[in-house]
C-alpha positions as CSV (number, residue, x, y, z in Angstrom):
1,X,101.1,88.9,94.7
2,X,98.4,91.8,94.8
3,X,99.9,92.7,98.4
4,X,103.7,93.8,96.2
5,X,101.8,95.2,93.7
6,X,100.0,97.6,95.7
7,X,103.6,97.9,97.5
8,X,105.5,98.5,94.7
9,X,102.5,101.0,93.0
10,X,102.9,103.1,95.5
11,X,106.4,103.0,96.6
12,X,106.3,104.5,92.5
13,X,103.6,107.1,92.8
14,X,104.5,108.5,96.0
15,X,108.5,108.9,94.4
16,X,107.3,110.5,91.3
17,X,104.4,112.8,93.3
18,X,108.0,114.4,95.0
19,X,109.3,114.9,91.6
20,X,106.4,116.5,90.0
21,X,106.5,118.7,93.4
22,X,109.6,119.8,93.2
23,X,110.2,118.5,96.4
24,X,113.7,120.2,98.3
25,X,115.4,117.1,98.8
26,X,114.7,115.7,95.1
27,X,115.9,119.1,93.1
28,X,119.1,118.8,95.5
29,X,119.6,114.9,94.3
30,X,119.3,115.8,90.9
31,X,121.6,119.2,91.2
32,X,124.0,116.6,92.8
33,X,123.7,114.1,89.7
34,X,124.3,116.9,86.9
35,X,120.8,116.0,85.9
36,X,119.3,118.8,84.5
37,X,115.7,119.7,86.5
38,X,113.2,118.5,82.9
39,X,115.0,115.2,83.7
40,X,113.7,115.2,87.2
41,X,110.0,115.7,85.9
42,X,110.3,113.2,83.2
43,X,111.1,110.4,85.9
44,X,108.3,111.9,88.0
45,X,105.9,111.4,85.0
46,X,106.9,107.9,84.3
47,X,107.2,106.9,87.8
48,X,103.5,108.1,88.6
49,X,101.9,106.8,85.3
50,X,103.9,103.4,86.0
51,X,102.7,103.3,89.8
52,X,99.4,103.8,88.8
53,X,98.9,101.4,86.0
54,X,100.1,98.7,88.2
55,X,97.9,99.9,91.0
56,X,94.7,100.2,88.7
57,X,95.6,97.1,85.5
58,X,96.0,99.4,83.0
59,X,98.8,97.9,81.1
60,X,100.1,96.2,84.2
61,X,102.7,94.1,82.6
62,X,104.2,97.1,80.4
63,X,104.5,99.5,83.2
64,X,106.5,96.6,85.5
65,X,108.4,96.0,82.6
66,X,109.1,99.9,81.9
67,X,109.6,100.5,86.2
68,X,112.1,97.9,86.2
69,X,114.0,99.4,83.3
70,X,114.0,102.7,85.2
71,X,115.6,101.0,88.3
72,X,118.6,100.4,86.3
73,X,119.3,103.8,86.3
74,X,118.3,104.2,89.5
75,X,120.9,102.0,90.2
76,X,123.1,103.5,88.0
77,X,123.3,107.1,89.3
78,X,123.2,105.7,93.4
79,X,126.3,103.7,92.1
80,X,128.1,106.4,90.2
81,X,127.9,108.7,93.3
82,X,128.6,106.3,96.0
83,X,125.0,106.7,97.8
84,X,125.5,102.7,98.7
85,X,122.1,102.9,101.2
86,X,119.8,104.4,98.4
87,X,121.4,101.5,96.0
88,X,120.4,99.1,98.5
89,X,117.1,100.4,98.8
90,X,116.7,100.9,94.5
91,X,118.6,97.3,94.4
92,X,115.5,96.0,96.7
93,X,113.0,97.9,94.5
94,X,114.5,96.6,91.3
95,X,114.7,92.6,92.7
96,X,111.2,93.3,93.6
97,X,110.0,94.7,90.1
98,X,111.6,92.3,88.2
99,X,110.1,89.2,89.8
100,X,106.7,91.0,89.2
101,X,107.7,91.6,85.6
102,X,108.7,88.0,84.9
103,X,105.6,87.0,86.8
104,X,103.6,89.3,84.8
105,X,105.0,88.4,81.1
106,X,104.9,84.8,81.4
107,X,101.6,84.8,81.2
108,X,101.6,86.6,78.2
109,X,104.5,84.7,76.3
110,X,101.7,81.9,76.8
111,X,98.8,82.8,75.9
112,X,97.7,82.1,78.9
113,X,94.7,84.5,80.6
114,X,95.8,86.8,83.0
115,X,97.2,85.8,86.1
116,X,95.1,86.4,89.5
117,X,96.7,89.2,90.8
């Protein structure tokens, strides 16, 4: 499991890092979404705090929990404007952080210790 949550802490960070950088192609997705641009960096905050609390354990099953919730809207907005390969891809993403959430929050509807991850 370590292996996906590296993966995954990543896949987070590195999307948020182009949000908090203003990258070209992320201000033009969001212009296309009627998102307004403080949206863009709020999602870039929460994506790079969430990547990096699963990378580093800080919190590891909140920020699965909260990444996953994110996807949704992910999922949402690809499906809204008919981007069908980037809702495969956030559809992927989401499966992915959802399995590690449940994985995650078992443990800890338990009582048990913390999984070796």
């Amino acid at each position: 499991m370590k292996p996906l949550i590296y993966i995954l802490g990543l896949i987070y960070t590195a999307s948020g890092c182009a949000k908090l950088l203003g990258l070209g192609f992320e201000l033009e997705a969001f212009a296309r979404w009627g998102y307004p641009i403080y949206f863009m960096y709020f999602i870039g905050v929460c994506e790079v705090l969430g990547g990096l609390a699963l990378i580093i354990n800080i919190l590891r099953h909140l920020a699965a929990l909260g990444l996953s919730l994110l996807m949704c809207g992910a999922l949402i907005t690809h499906a809204i404007n008919s981007e069908w390969v980037m809702l495969l891809v956030a559809t992927i993403i989401l499966v992915l952080t959802s399995w590690l959430t449940a994985t995650l929050w078992k443990t800890v509807f338990k009582g048990a210790e913390k999984p070796e991850i």
